[in-house]
ZADO-1210 file (C-alpha; in nm, 4 decimals, padded with zeros to 6 digits):
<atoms>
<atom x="-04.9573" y="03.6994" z="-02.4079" code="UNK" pos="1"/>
<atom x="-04.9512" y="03.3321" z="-02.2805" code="UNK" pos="2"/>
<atom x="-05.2460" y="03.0932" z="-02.2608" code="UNK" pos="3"/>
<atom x="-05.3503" y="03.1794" z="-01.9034" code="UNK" pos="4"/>
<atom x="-05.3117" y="03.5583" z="-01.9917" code="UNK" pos="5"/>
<atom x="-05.5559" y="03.5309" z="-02.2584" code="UNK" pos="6"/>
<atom x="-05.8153" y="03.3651" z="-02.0727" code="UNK" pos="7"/>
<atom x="-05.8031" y="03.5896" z="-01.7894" code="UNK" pos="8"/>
<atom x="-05.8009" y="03.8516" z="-01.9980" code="UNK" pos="9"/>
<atom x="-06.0741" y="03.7902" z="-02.2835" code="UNK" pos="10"/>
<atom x="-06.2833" y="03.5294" z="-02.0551" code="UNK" pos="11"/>
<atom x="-06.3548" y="03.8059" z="-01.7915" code="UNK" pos="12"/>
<atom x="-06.3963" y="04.1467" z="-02.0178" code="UNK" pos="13"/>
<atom x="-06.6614" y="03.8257" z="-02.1872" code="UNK" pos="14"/>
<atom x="-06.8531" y="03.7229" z="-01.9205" code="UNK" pos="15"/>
<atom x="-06.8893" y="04.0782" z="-01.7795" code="UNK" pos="16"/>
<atom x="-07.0396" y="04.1837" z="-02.0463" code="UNK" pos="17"/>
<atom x="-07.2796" y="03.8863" z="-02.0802" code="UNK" pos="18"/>
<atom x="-07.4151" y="03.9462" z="-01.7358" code="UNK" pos="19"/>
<atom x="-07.3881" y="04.3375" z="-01.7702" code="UNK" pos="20"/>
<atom x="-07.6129" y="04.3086" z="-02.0352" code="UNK" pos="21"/>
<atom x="-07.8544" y="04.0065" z="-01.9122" code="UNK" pos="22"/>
<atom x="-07.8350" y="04.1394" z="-01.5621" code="UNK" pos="23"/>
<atom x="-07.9073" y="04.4372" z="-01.7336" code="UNK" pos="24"/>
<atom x="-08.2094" y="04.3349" z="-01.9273" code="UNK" pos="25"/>
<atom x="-08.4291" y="04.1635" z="-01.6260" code="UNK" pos="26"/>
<atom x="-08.3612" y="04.4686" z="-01.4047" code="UNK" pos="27"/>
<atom x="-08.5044" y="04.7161" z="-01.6979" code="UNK" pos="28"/>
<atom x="-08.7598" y="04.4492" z="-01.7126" code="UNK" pos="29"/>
<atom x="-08.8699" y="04.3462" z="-01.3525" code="UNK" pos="30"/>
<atom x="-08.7618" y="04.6804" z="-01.1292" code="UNK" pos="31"/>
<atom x="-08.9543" y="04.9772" z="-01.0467" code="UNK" pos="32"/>
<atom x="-08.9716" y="05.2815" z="-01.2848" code="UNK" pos="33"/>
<atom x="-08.7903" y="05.1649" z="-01.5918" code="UNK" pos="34"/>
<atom x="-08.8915" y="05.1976" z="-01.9378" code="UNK" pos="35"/>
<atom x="-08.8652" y="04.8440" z="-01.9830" code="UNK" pos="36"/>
<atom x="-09.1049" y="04.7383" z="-01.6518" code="UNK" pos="37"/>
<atom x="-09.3058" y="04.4821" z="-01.7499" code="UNK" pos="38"/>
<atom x="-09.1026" y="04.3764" z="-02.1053" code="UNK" pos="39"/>
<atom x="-09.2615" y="04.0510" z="-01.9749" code="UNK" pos="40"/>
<atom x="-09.0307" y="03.7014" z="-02.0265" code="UNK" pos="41"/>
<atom x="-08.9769" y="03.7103" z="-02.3957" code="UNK" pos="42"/>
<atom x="-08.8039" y="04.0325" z="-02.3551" code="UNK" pos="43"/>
<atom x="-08.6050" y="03.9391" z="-02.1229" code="UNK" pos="44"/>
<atom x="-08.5096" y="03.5677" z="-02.3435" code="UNK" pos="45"/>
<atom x="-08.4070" y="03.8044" z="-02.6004" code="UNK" pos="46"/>
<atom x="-08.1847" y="03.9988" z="-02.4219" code="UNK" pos="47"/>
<atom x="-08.0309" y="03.7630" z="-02.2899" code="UNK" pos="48"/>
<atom x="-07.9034" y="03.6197" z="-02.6195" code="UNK" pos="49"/>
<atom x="-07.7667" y="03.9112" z="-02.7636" code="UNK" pos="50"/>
<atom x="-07.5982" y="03.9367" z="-02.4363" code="UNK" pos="51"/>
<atom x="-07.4088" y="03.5826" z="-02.5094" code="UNK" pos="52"/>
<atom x="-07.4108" y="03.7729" z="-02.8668" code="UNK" pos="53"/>
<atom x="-07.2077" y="04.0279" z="-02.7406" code="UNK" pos="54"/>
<atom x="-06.9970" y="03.8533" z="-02.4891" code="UNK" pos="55"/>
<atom x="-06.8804" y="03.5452" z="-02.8068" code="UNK" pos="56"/>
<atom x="-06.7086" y="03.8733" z="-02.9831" code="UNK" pos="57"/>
<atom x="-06.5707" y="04.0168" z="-02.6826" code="UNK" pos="58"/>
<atom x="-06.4102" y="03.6761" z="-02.5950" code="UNK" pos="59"/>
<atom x="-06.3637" y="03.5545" z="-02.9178" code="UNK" pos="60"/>
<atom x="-05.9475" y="03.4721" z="-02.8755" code="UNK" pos="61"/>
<atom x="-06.0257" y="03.2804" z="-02.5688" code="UNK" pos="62"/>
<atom x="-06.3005" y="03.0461" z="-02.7599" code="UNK" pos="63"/>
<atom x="-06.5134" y="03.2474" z="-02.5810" code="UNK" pos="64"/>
<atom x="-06.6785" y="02.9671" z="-02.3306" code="UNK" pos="65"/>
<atom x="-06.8244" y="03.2243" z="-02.0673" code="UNK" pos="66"/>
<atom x="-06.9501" y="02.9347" z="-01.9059" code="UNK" pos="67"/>
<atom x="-06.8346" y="02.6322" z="-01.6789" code="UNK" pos="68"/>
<atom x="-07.0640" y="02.4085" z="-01.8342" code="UNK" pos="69"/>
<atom x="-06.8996" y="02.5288" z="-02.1874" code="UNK" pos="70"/>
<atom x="-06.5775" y="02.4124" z="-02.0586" code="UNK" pos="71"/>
<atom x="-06.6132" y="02.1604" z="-01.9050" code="UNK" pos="72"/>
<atom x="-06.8144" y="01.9708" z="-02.1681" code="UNK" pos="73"/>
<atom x="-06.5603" y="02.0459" z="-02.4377" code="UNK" pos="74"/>
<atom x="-06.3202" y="01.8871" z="-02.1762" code="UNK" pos="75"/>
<atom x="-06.5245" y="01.5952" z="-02.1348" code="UNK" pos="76"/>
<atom x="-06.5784" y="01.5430" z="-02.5639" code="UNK" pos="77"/>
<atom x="-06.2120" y="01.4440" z="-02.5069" code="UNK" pos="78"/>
<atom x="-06.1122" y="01.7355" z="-02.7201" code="UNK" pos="79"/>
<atom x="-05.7124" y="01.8873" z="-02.6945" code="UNK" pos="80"/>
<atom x="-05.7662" y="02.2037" z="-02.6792" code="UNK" pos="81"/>
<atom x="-05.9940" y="02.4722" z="-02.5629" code="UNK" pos="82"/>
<atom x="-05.9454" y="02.7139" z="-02.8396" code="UNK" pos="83"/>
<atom x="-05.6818" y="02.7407" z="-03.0555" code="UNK" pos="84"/>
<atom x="-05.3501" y="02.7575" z="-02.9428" code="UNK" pos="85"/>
<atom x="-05.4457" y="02.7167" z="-02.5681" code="UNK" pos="86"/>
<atom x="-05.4214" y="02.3755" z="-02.4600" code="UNK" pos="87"/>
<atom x="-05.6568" y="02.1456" z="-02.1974" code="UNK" pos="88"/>
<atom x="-05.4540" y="02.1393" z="-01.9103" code="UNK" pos="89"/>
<atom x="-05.5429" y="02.1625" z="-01.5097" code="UNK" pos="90"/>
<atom x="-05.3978" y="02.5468" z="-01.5396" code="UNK" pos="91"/>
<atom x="-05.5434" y="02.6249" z="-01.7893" code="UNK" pos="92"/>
<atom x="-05.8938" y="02.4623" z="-01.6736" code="UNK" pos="93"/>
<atom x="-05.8773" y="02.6433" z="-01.3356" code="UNK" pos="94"/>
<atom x="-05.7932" y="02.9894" z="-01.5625" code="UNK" pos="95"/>
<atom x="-06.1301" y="02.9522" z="-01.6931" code="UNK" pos="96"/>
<atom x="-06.3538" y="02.8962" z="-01.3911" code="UNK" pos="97"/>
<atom x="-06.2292" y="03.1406" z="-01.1938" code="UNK" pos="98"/>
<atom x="-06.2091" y="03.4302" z="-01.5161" code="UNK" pos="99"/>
<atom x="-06.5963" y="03.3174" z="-01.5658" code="UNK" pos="100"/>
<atom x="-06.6866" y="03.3465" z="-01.2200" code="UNK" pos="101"/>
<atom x="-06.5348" y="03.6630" z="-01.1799" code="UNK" pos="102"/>
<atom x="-06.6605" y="03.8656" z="-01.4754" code="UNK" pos="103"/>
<atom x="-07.0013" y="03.7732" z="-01.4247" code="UNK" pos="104"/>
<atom x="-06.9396" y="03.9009" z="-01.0755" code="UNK" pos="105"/>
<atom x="-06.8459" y="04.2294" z="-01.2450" code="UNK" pos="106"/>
<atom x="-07.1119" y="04.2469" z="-01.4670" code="UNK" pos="107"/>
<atom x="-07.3437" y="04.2155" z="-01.1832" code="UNK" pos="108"/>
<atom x="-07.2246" y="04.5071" z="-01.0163" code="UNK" pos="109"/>
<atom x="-07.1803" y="04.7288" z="-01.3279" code="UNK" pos="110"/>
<atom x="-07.5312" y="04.6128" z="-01.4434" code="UNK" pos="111"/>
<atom x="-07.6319" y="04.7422" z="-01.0270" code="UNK" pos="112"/>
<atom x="-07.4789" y="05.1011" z="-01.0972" code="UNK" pos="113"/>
<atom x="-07.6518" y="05.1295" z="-01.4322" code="UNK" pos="114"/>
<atom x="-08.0085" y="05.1091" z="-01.2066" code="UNK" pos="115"/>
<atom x="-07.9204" y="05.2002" z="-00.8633" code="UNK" pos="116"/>
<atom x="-08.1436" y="05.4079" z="-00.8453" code="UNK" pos="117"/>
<atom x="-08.4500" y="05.1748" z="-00.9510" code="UNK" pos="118"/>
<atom x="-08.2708" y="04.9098" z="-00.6982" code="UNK" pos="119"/>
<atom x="-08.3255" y="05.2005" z="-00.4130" code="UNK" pos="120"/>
<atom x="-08.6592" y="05.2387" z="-00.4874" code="UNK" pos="121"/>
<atom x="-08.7304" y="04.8717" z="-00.5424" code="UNK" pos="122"/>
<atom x="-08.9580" y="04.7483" z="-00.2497" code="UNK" pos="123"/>
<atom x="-09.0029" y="04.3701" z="-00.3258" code="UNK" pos="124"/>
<atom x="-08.6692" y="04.1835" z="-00.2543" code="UNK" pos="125"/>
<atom x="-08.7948" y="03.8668" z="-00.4547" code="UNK" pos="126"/>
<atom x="-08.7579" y="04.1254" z="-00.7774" code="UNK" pos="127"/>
<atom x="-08.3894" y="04.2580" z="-00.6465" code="UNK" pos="128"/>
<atom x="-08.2713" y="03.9226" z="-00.5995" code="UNK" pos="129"/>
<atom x="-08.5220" y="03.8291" z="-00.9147" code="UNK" pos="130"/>
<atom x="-08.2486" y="04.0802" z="-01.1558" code="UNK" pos="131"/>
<atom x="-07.9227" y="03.9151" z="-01.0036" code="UNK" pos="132"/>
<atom x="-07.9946" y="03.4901" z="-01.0091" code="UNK" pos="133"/>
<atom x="-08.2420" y="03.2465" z="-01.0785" code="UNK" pos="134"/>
<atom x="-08.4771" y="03.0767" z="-00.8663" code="UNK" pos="135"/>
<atom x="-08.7638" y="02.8461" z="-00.8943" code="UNK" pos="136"/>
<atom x="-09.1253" y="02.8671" z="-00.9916" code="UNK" pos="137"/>
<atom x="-09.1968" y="02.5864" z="-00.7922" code="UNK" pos="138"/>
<atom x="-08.9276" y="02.4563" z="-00.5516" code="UNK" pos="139"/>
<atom x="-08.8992" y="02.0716" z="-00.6483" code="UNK" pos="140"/>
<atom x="-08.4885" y="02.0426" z="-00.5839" code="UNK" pos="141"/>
<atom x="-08.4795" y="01.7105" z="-00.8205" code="UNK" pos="142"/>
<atom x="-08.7504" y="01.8964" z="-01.1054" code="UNK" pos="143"/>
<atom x="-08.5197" y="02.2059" z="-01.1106" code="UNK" pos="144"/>
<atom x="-08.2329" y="01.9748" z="-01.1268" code="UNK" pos="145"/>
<atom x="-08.3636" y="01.8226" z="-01.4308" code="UNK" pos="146"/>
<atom x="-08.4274" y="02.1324" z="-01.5951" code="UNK" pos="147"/>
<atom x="-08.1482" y="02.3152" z="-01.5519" code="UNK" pos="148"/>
<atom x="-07.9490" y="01.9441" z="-01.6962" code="UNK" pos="149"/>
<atom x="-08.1554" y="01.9568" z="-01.9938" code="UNK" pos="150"/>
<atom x="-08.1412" y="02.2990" z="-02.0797" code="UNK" pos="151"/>
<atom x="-07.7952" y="02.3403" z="-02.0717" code="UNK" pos="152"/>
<atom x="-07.7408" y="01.9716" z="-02.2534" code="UNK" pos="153"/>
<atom x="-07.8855" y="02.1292" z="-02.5377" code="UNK" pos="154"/>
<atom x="-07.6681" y="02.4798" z="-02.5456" code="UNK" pos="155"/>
<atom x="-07.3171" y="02.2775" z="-02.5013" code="UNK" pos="156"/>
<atom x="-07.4368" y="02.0077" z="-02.7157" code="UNK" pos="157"/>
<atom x="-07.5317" y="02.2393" z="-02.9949" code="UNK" pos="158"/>
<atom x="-07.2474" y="02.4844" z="-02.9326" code="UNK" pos="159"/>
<atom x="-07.0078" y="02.1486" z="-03.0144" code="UNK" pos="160"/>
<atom x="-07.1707" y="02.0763" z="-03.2996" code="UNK" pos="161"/>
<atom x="-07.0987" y="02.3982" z="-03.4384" code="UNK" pos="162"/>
<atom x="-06.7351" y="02.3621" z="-03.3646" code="UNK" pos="163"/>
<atom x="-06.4737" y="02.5858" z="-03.4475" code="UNK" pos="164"/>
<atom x="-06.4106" y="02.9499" z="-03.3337" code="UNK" pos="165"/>
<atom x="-06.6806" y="03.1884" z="-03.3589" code="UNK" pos="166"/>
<atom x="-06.6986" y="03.3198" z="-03.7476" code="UNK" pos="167"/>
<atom x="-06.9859" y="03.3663" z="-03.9695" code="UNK" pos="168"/>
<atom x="-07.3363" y="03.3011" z="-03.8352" code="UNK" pos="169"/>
<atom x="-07.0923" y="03.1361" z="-03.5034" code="UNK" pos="170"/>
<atom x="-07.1864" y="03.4238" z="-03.2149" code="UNK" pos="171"/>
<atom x="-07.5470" y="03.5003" z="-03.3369" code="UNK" pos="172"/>
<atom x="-07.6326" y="03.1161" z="-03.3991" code="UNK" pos="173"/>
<atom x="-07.5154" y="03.0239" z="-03.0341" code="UNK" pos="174"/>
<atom x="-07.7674" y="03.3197" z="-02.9309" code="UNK" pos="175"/>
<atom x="-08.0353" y="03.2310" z="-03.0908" code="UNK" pos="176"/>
<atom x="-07.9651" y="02.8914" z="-02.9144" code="UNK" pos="177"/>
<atom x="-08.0264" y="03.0784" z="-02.6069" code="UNK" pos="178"/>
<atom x="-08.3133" y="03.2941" z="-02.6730" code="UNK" pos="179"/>
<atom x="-08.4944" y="02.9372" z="-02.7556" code="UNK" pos="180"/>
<atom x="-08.3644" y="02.8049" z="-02.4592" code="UNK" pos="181"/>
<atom x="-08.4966" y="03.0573" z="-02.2829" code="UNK" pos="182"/>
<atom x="-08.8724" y="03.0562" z="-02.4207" code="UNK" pos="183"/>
<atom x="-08.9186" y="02.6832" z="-02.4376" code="UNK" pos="184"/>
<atom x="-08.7162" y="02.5539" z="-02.0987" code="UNK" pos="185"/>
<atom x="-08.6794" y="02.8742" z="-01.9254" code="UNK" pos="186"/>
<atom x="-08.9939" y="02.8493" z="-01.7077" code="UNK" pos="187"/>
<atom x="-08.9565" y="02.6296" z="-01.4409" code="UNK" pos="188"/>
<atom x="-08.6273" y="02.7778" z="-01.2854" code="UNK" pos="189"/>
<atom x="-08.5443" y="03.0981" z="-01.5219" code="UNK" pos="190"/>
<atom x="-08.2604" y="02.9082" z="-01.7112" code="UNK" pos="191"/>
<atom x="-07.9197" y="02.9558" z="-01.5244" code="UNK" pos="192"/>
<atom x="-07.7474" y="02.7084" z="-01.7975" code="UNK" pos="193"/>
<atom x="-07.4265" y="02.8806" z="-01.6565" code="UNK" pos="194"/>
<atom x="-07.2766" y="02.8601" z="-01.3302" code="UNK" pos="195"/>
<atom x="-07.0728" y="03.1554" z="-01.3099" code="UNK" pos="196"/>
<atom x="-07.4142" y="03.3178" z="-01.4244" code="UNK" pos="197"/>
<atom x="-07.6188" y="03.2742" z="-01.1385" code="UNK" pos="198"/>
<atom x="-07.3132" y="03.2145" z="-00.8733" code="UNK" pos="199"/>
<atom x="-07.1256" y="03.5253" z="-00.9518" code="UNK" pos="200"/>
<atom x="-07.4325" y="03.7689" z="-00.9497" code="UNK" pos="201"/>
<atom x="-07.5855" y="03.5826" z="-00.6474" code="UNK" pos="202"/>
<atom x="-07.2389" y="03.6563" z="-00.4432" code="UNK" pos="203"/>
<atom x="-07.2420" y="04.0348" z="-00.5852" code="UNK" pos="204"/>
<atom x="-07.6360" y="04.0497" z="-00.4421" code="UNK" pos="205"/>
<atom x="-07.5058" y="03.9611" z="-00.1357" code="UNK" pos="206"/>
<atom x="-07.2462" y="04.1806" z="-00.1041" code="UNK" pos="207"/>
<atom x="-07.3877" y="04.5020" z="-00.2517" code="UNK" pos="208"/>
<atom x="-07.5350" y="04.7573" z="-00.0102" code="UNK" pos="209"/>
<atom x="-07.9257" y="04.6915" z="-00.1806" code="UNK" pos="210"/>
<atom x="-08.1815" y="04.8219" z="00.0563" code="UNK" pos="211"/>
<atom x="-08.4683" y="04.6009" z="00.1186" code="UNK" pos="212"/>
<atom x="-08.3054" y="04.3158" z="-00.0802" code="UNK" pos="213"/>
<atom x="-08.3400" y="04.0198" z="00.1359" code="UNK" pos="214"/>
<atom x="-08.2199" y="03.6596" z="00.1250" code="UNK" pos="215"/>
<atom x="-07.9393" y="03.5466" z="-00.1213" code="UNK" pos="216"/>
<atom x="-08.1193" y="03.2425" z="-00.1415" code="UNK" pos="217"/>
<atom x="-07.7853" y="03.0631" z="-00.1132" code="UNK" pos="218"/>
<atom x="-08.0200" y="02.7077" z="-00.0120" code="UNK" pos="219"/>
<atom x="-08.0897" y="02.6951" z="-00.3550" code="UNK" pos="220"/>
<atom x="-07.7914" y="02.8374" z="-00.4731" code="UNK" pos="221"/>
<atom x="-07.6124" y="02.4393" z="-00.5894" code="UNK" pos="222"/>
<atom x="-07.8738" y="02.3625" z="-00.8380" code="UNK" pos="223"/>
<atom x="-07.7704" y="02.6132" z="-01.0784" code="UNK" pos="224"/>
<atom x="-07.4563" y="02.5156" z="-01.0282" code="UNK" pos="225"/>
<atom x="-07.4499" y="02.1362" z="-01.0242" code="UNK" pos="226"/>
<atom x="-07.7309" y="02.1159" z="-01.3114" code="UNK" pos="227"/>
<atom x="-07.5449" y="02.3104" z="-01.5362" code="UNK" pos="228"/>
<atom x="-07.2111" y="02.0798" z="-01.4913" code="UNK" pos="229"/>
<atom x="-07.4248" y="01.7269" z="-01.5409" code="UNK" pos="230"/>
<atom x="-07.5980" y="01.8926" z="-01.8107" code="UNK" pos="231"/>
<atom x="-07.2564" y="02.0449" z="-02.0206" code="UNK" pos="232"/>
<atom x="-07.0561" y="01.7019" z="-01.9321" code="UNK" pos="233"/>
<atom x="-07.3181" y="01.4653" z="-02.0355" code="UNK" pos="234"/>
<atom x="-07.3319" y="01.7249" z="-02.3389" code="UNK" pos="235"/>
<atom x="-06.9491" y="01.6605" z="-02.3889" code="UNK" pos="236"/>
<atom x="-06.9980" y="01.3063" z="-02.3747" code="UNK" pos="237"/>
<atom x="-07.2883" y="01.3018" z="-02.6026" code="UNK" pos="238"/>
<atom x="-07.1033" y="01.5142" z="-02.9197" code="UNK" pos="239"/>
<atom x="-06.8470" y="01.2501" z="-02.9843" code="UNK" pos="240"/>
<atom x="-07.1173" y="01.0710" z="-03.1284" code="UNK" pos="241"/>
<atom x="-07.2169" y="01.3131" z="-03.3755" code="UNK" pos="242"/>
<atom x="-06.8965" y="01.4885" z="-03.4588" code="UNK" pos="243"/>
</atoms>
């Protein structure tokens, strides 16, 4: 298999099961008649690094980025390659977004049949939407710019630092990264530090027959996009200093 094969390949199966999981985790967490209703935010923090946990492995011959902001900050460091044996090219660039955006789009929906059922039964669309992307505590476009820049600066910047391919202490090191992330700059906009992550569930909420679900919320929907990119290129920019 070729480059491009093995980022479609291992950079979707990933990401789908990163959002399975973290999609997974907030709707056990947030919806109506779980086990896991009101596992409160540290719960949730957790679960969503053993998702990344989970996704490194599954992604692991791809350099397992499952993130935009992942790569494009290792393009911006200035490095040559995005994991061994697959080069930085435009192909191979564009072969990452879209695999990204479309496996978290997946993992959305799988993460939708797991609690269908709670979704039906669901009556505040805040907490439907609330399972699928972020959103702000308190809409301040520039603020939740800022946070969502910061946050992610320090995932890419730290995941750079560790360099190599995920080995060792690699996967569960770059989720513990996360679950910190999550706790200590998570509050103000519920941490997207991934643009597929909130895009691809966001368009998968929009599409999926949810009753009483609501808005998208697509007039928010750049910030966890564009914060994520400043944040993982200024990250990029940042490591050659250190490394």
């Amino acid at each position: 298999m070729g480059p491009i094969g093995t980022i479609l390949l291992h950079e979707t199966a990933g990401t789908a099961m990163l959002l399975l999981l973290g999609v997974g985790v907030v709707a056990n967490a947030i919806l109506a008649k779980t086990k896991g209703n009101g596992g409160g935010w540290l719960m949730i923090s957790f679960g969503w690094g053993l998702a990344v946990f989970a996704g490194v492995y599954v992604a692991y011959k791809s350099g397992a980025h499952l993130n935009p902001a992942v790569t494009l900050g290792i393009l911006s460091s200035g490095a040559t390659e995005y994991a061994p044996g697959i080069p930085i090219t435009v192909g191979t660039t564009f072969a990452y977004l879209f695999a990204q955006l479309l496996g978290a789009t997946i993992g959305a929906i799988l993460a939708w049949l797991v609690y269908k059922k709670h979704y039906d039964a669901e009556g505040e669309p805040g907490n439907i939407l609330g399972t699928f992307s972020t959103g702000p505590e308190v809409r301040s476009y520039g603020w939740n710019i800022l946070a969502e820049v910061i946050g992610t600066f320090v995932l890419v910047f730290i995941i750079l630092l560790f360099g190599g391919t995920p080995s060792g202490l690699g996967p569960l090191a770059v989720a513990l990264v996360v679950v910190v992330i999550g706790a200590s700059l998570g509050g103000p906009t519920g941490y997207a530090i991934n643009p597929a992550r909130d895009l691809g569930p966001r368009i998968a909420h929009t599409i999926l027959p949810i009753p009483n679900k609501g808005s998208s919320d697509w007039s928010y929907a750049w910030v966890p996009i564009v914060g994520p990119i400043l944040g993982g290129v200024l990250a990029g920019l940042v490591s050659n200093a250190f490394i």
